[in-house]
Each structure stands twice: as C-alpha cells, then as structure tokens.
SEKE-329747 format. One line per 8 residues: number of its first residue (from 1); their letters; for each residue x, y, z negated of N, C-alpha, C. Coordinates in steps of 0.05 Angstrom, whole numbers. Atoms other than C-alpha are relative to their C-alpha. Layout:
SEKE-329747
NUM> a> X:Y:Z:X:Y:Z:X:Y:Z; ...
end
This chain:
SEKE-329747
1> xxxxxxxx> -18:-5:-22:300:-427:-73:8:-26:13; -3:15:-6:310:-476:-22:18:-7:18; -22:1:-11:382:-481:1:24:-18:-7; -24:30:9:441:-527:13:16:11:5; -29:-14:-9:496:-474:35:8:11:-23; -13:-1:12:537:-477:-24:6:29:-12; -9:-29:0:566:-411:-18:-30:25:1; 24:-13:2:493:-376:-2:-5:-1:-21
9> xxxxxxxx> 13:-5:22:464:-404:-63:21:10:-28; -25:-3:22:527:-380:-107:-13:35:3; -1:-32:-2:509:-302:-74:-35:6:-7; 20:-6:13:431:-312:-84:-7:-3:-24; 6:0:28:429:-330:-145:12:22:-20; -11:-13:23:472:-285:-173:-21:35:7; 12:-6:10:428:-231:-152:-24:0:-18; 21:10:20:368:-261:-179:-4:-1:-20
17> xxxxxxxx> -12:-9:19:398:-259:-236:8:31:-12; -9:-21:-6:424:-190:-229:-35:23:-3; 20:-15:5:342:-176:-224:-17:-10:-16; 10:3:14:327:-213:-278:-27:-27:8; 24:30:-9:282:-277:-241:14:-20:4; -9:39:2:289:-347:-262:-5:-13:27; 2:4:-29:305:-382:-201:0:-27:-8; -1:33:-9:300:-467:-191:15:3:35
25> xxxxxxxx> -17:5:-25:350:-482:-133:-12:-35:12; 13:21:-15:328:-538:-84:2:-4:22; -9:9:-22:371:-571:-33:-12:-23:17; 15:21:-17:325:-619:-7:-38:8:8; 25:-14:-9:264:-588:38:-18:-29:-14; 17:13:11:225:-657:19:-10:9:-32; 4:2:25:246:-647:-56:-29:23:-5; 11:-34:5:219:-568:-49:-35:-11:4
33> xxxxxxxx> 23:1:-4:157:-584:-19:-17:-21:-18; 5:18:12:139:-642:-69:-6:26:-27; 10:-17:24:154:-584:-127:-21:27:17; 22:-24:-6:109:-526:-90:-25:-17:-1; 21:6:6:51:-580:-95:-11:4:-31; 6:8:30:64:-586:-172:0:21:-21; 1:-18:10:72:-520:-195:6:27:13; 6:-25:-17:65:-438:-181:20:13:1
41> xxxxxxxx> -32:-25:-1:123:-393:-164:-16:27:17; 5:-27:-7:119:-322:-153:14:3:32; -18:0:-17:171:-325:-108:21:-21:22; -15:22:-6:192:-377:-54:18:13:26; -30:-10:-14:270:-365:-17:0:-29:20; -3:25:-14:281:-409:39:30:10:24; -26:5:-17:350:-420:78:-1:-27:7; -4:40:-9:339:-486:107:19:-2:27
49> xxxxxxxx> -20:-3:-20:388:-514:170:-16:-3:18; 23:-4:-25:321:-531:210:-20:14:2; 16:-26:-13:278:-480:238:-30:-25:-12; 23:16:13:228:-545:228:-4:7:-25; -4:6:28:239:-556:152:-17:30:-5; 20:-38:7:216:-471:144:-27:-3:13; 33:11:-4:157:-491:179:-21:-5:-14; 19:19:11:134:-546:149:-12:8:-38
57> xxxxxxxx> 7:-12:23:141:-515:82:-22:30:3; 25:-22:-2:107:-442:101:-27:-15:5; 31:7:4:47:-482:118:-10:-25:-14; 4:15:24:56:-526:60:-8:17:-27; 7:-20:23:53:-467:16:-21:13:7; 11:-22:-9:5:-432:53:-31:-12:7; 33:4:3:-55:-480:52:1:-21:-27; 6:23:39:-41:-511:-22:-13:36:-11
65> xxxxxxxx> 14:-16:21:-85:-474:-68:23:12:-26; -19:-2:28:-27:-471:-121:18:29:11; -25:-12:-13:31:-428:-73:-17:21:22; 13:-28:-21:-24:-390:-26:5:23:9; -8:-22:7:-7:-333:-54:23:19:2; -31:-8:12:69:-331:-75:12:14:32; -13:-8:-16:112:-284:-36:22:-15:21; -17:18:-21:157:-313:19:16:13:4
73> xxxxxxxx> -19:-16:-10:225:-295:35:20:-27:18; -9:20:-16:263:-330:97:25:14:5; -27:-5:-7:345:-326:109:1:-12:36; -7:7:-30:351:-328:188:29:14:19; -19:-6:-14:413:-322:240:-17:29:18; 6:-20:-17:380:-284:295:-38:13:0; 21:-7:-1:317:-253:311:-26:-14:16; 8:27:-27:291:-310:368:-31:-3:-21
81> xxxxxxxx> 7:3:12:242:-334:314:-25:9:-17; 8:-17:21:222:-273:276:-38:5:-1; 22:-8:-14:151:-266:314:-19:-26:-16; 11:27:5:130:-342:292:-4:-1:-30; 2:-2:30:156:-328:220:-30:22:-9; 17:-13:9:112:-277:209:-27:-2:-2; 30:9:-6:42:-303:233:2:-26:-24; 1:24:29:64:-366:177:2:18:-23
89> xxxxxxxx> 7:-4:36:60:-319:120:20:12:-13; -21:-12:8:128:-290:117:1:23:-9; 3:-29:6:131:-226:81:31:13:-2; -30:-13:1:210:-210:81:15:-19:7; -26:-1:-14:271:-223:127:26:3:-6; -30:-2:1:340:-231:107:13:-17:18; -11:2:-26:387:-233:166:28:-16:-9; -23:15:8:452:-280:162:22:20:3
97> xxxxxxxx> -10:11:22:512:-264:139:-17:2:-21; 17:-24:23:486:-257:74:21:1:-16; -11:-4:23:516:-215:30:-8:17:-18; 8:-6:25:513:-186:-34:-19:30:0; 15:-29:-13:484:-109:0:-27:-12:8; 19:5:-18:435:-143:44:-26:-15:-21; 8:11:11:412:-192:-11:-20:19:-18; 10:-21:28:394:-134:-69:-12:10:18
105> xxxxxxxx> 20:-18:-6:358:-94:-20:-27:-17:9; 21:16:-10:313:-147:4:-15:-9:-25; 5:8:24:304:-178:-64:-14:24:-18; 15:-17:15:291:-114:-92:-31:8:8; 19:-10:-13:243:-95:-41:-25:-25:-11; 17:22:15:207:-165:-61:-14:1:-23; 8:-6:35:215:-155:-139:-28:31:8; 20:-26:2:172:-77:-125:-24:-18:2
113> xxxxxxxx> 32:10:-13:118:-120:-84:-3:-14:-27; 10:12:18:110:-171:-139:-9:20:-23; 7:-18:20:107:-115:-192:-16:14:-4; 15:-14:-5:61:-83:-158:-29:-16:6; 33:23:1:10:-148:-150:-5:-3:-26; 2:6:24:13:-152:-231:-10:27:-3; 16:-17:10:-41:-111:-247:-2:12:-22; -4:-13:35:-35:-65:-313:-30:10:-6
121> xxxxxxxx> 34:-12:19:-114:-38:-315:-18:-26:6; 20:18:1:-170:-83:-322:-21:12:34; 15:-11:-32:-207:-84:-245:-33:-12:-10; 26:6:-6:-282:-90:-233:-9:0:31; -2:3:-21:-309:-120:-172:-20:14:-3; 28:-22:-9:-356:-72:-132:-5:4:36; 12:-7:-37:-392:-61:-61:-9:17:3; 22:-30:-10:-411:2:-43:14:16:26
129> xxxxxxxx> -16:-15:-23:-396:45:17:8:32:-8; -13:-39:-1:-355:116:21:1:8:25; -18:-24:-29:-341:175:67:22:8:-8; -21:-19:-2:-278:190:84:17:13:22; -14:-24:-21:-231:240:111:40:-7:-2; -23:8:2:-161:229:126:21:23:34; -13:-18:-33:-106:257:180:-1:-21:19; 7:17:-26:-134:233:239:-26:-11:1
137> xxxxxxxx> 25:16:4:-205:213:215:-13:29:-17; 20:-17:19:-261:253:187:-22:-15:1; 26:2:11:-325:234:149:2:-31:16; -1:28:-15:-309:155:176:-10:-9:-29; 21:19:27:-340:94:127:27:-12:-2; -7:28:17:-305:45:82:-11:-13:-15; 19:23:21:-325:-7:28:29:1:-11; -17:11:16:-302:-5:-32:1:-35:-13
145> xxxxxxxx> -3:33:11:-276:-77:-65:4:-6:-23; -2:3:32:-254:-66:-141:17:33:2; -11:-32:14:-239:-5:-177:9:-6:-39; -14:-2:23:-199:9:-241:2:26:-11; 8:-27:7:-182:76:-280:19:16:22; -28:-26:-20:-119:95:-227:2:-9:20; 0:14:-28:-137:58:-165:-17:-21:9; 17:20:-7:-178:15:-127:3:-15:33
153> xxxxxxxx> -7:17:-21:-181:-37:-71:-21:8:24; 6:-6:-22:-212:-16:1:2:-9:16; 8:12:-20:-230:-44:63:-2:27:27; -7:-15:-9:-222:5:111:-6:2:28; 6:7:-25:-231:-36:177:21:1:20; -21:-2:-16:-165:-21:209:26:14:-20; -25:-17:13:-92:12:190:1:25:2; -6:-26:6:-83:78:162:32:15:4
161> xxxxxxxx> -33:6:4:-23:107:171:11:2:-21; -17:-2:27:34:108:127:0:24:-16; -1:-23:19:35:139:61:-22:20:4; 20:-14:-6:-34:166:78:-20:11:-23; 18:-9:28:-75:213:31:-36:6:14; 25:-5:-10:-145:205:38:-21:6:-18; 17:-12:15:-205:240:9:-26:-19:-4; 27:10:-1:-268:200:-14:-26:10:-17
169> xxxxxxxx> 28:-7:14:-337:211:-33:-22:-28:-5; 20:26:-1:-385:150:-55:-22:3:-15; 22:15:16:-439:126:-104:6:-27:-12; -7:31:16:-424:69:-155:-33:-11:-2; 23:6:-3:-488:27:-157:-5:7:-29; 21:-8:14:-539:39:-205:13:35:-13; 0:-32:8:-509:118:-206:-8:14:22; 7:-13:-13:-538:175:-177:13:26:12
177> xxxxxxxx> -24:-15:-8:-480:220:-179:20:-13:17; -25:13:-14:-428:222:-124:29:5:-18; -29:-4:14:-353:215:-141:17:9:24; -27:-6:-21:-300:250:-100:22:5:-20; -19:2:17:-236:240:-113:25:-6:27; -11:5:-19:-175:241:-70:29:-29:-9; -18:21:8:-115:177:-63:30:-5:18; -19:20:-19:-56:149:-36:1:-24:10
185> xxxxxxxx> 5:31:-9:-49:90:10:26:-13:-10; -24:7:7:-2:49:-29:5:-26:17; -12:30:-25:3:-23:20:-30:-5:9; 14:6:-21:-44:-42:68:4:-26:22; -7:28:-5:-45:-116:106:-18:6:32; 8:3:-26:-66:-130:183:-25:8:3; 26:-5:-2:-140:-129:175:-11:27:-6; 14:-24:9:-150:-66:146:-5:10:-27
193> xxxxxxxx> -4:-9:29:-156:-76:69:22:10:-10; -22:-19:4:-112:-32:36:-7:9:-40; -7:-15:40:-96:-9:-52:-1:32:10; 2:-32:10:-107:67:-64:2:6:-24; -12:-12:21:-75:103:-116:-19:30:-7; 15:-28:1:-120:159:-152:26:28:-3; -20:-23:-2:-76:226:-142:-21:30:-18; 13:-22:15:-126:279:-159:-40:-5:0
201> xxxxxxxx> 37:3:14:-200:264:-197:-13:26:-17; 17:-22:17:-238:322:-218:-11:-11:-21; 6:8:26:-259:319:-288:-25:-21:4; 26:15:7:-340:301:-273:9:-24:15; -12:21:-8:-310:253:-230:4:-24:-15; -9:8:19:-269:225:-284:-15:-8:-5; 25:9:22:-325:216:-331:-20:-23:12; 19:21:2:-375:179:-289:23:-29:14
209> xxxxxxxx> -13:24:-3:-319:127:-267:6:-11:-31; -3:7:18:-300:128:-335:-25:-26:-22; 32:11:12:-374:106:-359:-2:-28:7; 4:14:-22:-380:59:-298:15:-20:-8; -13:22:4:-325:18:-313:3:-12:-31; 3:15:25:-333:10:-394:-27:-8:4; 28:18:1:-407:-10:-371:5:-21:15; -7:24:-18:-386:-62:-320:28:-24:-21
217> xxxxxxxx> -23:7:16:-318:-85:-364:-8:-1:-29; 25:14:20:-371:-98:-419:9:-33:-8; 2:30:10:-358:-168:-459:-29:-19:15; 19:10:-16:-410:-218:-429:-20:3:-28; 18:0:16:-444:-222:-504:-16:29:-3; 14:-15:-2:-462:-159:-503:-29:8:12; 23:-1:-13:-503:-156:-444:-22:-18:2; 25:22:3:-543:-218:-458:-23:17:-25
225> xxxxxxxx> 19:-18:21:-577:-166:-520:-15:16:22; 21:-16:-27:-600:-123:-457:-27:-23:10; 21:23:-3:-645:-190:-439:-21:2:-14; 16:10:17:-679:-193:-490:-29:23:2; 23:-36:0:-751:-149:-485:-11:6:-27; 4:-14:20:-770:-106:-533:-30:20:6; 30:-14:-2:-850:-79:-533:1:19:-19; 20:-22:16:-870:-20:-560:-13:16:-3
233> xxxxxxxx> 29:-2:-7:-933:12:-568:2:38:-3; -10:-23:9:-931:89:-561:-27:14:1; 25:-18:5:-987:142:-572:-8:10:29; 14:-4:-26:-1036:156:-512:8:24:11; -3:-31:2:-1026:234:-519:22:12:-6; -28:-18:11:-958:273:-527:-5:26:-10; 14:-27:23:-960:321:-583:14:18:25; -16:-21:-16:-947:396:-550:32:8:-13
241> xxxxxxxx> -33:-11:10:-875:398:-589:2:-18:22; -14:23:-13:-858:337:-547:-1:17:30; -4:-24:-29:-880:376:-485:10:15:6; -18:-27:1:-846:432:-498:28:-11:2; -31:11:5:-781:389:-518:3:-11:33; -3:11:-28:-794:353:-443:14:18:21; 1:-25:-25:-796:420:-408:31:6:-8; -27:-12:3:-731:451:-444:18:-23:7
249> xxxxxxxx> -28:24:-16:-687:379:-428:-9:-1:31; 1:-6:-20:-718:389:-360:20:18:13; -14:-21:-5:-692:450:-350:30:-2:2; -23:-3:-3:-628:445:-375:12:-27:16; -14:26:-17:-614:373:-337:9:25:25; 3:-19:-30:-631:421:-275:27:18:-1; -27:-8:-3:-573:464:-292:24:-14:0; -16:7:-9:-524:420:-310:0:-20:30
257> xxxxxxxx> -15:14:-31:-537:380:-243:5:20:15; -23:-14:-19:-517:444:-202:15:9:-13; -34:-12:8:-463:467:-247:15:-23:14; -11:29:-2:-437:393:-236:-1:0:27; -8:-2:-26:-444:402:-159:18:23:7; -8:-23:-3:-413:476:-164:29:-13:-4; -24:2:10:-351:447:-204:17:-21:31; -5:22:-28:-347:381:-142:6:18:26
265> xxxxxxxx> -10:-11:-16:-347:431:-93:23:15:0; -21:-19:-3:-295:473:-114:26:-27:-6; -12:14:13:-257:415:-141:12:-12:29; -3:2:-32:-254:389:-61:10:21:14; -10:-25:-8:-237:456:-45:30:2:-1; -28:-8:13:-177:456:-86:9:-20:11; -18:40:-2:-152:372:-71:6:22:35; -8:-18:-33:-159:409:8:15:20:9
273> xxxxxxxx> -21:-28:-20:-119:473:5:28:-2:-16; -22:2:8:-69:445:-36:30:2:26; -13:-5:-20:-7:457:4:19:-33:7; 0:31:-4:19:383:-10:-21:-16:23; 24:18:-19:-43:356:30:1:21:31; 4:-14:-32:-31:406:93:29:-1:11; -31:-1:-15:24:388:142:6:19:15; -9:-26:-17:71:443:169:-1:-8:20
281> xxxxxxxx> -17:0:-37:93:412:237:-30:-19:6; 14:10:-21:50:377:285:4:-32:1; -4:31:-2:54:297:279:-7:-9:26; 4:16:-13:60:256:331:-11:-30:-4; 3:28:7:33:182:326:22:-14:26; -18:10:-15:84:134:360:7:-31:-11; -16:19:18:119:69:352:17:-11:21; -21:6:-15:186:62:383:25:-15:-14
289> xxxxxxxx> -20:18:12:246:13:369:19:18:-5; -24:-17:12:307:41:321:12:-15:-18; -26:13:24:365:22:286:4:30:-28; -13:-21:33:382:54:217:16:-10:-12; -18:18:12:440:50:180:7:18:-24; -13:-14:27:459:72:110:33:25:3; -19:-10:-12:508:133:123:23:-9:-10; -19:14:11:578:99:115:10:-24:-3
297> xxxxxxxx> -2:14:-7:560:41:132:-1:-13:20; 5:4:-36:560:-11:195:-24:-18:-3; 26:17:7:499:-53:169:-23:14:16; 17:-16:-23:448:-37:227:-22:-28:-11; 25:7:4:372:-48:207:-17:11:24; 10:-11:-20:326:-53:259:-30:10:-16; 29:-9:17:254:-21:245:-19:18:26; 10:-16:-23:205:20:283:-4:38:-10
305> xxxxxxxx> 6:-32:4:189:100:286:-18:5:8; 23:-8:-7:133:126:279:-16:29:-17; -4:-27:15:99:196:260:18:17:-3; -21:-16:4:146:239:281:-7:31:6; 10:-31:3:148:318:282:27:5:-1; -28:-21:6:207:369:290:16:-12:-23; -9:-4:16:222:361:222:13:-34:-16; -14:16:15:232:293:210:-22:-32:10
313> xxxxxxxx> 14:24:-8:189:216:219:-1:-20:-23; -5:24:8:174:150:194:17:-22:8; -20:21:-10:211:87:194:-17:-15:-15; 18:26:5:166:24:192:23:-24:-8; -13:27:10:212:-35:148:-2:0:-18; -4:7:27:212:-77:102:17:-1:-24; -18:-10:21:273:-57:65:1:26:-5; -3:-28:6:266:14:48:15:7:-11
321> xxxxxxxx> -24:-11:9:321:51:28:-5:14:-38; 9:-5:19:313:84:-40:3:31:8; 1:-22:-7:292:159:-42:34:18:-5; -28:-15:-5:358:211:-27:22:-18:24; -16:-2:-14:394:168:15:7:7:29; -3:-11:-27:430:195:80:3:-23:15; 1:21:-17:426:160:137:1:0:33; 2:-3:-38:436:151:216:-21:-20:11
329> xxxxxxxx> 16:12:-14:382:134:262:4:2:32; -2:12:-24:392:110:329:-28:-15:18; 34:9:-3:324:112:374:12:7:36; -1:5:-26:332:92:451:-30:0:14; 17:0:-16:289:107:503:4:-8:37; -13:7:-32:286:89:590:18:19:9; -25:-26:-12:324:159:594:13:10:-12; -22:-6:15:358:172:533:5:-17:-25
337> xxxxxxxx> -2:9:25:390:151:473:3:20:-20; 2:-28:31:384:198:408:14:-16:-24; -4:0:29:422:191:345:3:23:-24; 11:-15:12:403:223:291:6:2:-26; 1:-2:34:422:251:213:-28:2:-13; 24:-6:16:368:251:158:7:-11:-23; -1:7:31:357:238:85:-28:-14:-6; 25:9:8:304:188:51:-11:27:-12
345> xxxxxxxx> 11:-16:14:249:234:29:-24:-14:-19; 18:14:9:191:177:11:9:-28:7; -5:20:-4:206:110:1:-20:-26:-11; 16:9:14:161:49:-3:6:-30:18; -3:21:-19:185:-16:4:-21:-25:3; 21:19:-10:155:-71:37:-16:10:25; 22:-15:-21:127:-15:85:18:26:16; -11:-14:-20:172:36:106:14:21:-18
353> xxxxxxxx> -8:-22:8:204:108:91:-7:26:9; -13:-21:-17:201:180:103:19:14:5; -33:-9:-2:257:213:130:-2:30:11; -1:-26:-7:271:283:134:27:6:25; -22:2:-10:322:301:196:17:28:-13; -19:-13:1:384:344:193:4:7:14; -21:8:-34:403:367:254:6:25:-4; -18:-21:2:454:419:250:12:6:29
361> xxxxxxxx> -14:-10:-17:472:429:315:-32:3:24; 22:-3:-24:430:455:380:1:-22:12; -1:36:-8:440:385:413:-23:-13:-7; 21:22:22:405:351:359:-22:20:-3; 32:-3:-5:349:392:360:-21:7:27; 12:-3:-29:340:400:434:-11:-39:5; -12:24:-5:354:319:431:-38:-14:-13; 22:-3:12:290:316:384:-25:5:6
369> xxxxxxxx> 18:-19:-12:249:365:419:-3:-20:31; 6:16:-21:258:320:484:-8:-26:-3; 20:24:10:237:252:446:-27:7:-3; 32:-14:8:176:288:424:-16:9:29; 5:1:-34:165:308:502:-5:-26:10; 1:22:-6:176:240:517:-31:-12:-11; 21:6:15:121:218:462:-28:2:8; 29:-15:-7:69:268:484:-13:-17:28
377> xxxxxx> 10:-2:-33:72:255:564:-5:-35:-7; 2:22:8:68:176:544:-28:-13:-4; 36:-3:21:8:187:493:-24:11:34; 14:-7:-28:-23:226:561:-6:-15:10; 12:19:-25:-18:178:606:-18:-26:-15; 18:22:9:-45:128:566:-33:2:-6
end
C-alpha cells in the first residue's frame, strides 16, 4: 500500500486486516517502487498526492517481470482520470472519501478476483478448436487454451456477454471422440479470452476428459518408458479363434460407438431444454449510463446497463453487490429519467450483477416498457 494520508492508511489497513491480507504500508512512491522491483505482491493499493507518482508506478509494475501480474487498486478524488487509469493496468477504483463501506466492498471484490486466479485443479495446456452455441451465437469457433476437471481457459475472439452459458463440442488431440459439455463464463478480459466453468458434463463426456487429462498430467518419468522401442516378432497367420475374437470386438466397438453417440445426443438435448438455459422475456443488448445505490443508502455507484428485459437487467461494475440485496437504480436518457426498485439476483464481482426489477406500480412498468422502446428504435437505427 502506497500512502501518506495518515488517516486513509489507519481505514485501509484495518480492513485488510478485517480480510485477513498482510499489508506493507509505503509512504514514499520512490521507496514503493524500489520494493515492487525486489519482491511479488498479490496486491498493489495506491493513494498517492500526484496523479504522476500513480503513473510512474503502474508502468513500473506493469513492465517488471516480478509485479506484471499483481492486481492493482487506485484511491482517486474524481473521475477526470479514470479513462487513463485503466489502459495502465488498473483493475479496481476506489473513489475518495474513503470510508470504511466503500473500502470492504472494493477490497472484497479484489480478495474474490485473487481467489479466483489461485487455481485448486491441476491445468493442462491444449490447442484445439470447438463449436459453439451461445445466446446470440450459434455453431461460432473458439480455441481452447488449458483445461482442468471443472473448467477451462478459452479464447473466444471477442466478449461474451455477461454471465453467459455456452454449449461446446470439440476434439482433444490424439482423441477421436467429441466432448460436449455445457459452461459458464466466469471473467473475461478485452481481447476475448475468457475462464469457463463446467455446469453440466454428460457422463461419456466425463470419462474421456477424465482419461485426457491423467494422460497429459502424467509425471515426465513416465513418459520417457513410452520412448523406448520394443520389437516383436508375431506369427504370419492368425489362428481362426483370433479371427473370430477380431470380428466379435469389432462388433461390439460398433455398438458401443452409437450407444455413445445416442447417450451425447440426448445428453445435449437435455443441457438445451433445461428451463434454466431458456430465457422467459426477450433481452435486449444495450449499454447505457446508471447510478445504483444500496437501498438506504446515499452512496451512488456509477456503472453501466446492459441486457435488459421487462423483468429485470444487468449492471456492468466492478463492485458487485452481494446476492439479495435491494437496491435503486437511476438510468437517464435525452427524454427521460427512470428510477427504478430491484433485488441482486447474480452477483459477480469484478464484472457486474443481475438484477431482478420490482416495479409495483403501473408507472414503473410503463417507465420500463418505454426504456426498452427507447433501446429497440436506437438498436434500429443503427
């Protein structure tokens, strides 16, 4: 943490504390930047008094090999700035005052991300291409990047939307069976690579990932015994038992490979009519400026909206609320202003929320019904 306002570092630290991460405090931007050459932090806090000094450090951390990595979190007055921070590497925003509310949600939202880069299964790197299907995409390509037993890394080529469940089908190399299997998009970065979460794997599925990855995730001594050749000399003529034994494992391969397509098809069948994977209302795609504020409170977060429907939308920020809470949203347009009740329904910080609305009164759903008008004729002209 790299702060000299007394009183700040008295309120960050004590969450930090509060979430359990050893902090080093560091009132001198030279000192800081001297320790980010010499050793790795997960986590670097910056409150400095010059807009320089945050600079010089983001792209001190950000082309040392040691800090590349480490998450970034910047304390700023206004928003003037915010556009510049972010192209240096910034991954989270805490707004001045700071206090003890603003601090834990940002920090927390941090602590998830880190918790979520510490990998718990063993990955294997891999290249192969998939088809997939998604809302808004059918039978499009990706590349996979590493796979594990409950998720794997993807390339994608662009942004998915939020909280997106997408269906894939591939080929692991040296297999001949496909794998479908459907996922969640758990975070996703500018370019297009994106983590997926496995949600539903049909058994045969299962099995040949299963195979796949204890043959790849193999010790290295092992496979040096595969090297080695082994001659041996076999009889010109195959007795007729052996022929016979050829024909009956013929056979039955032949069945189980269409049982094994019979089960994949239905297995796709089922991941598709599940009623989780089919949306009732009509989505809009969008992205319009909104304030949200914790109901009860006057703490106004700005964020964007997007995916909205009758029944409810997204909210694009980096502090996500935690799932249940109520909340007012405030979404301006050239001809109206809308505010709005709802409850978290999905929450995922670092990335956004979904929000279910409330609207108890004809107002608020006429009020709704004319954003969504707005949306459409917009989307048209464009």
């Amino acid at each position: 943490m790299v702060c000299a306002d007394k009183a700040a570092v008295q309120e960050l630290h004590r969450v930090l504390e509060e979430l359990s991460i050893r902090v080093e405090v560091c009132a001198d931007p030279v000192r800081a930047g001297v320790r980010l050459a010499q050793e790795r932090f997960d986590l670097i806090l910056l409150d400095c008094e010059k807009q320089s000094d945050v600079v010089a450090l983001l792209h001190e951390s950000r082309s040392s090999r040691v800090n590349n990595q480490s998450l970034a979190v910047v304390v700023v007055a206004g928003q003037e700035s915010i556009r510049e921070l972010f192209s240096l590497g910034v991954n989270f925003v805490l707004y001045k005052p700071v206090s003890y509310e603003r601090v834990l949600s940002t920090l927390r939202a941090a602590q998830a991300v880190l918790f979520r880069d510490k990998r718990r299964k063993a990955r294997a790197a891999v290249h192969t291409h998939a088809t997939i299907d998604y809302a808004g995409g059918e039978q499009t390509r990706a590349t996979l990047v590493d796979l594990a037993e409950d998720g794997m890394a993807v390339h994608f080529g662009k942004r998915l939307p939020p909280t997106c469940k997408v269906y894939f089908q591939f080929q692991l190399p040296g297999q001949t069976a496909t794998v479908r299997l459907s996922g969640v998009v758990m975070w996703q970065d500018w370019n297009g690579r994106a983590g997926v979460q496995f949600v539903d794997v049909p058994q045969t599925s299962r099995r040949i990932l299963s195979e796949w990855l204890k043959s790849n995730l193999a010790d290295a001594p092992k496979r040096e015994l595969a090297d080695e050749a082994v001659e041996v000399e076999h009889s010109t003529k195959p007795s007729e038992s052996a022929i016979e034994a050829d024909r009956q494992q013929a056979a039955k391969d032949s069945v189980d490979k269409q049982e094994t397509k019979d089960r994949n098809r239905d297995a796709v069948a089922r991941l598709r009519s599940e009623p989780s994977n089919r949306r009732g209302q009509t989505r809009y795609a969008c992205r319009l400026g909104a304030e949200v504020y914790q109901q009860g409170s006057s703490v106004r977060n700005y964020c964007h909206l997007s995916d909205l429907s009758p029944g409810g939308c997204y909210l694009e920020m980096l502090l996500a609320f935690p799932v249940g809470t109520p909340i007012e949203i405030t979404v301006r347009t050239q001809e109206m202003k809308l505010r709005l009740s709802g409850e978290v329904k999905a929450s995922h910080p670092g990335y956004g929320m979904g929000v279910s609305f409330k609207l108890n009164t004809r107002d608020e759903r006429h009020g709704v019904q004319q954003l969504i008008d707005f949306v459409s004729a917009a989307a048209e002209k464009a």
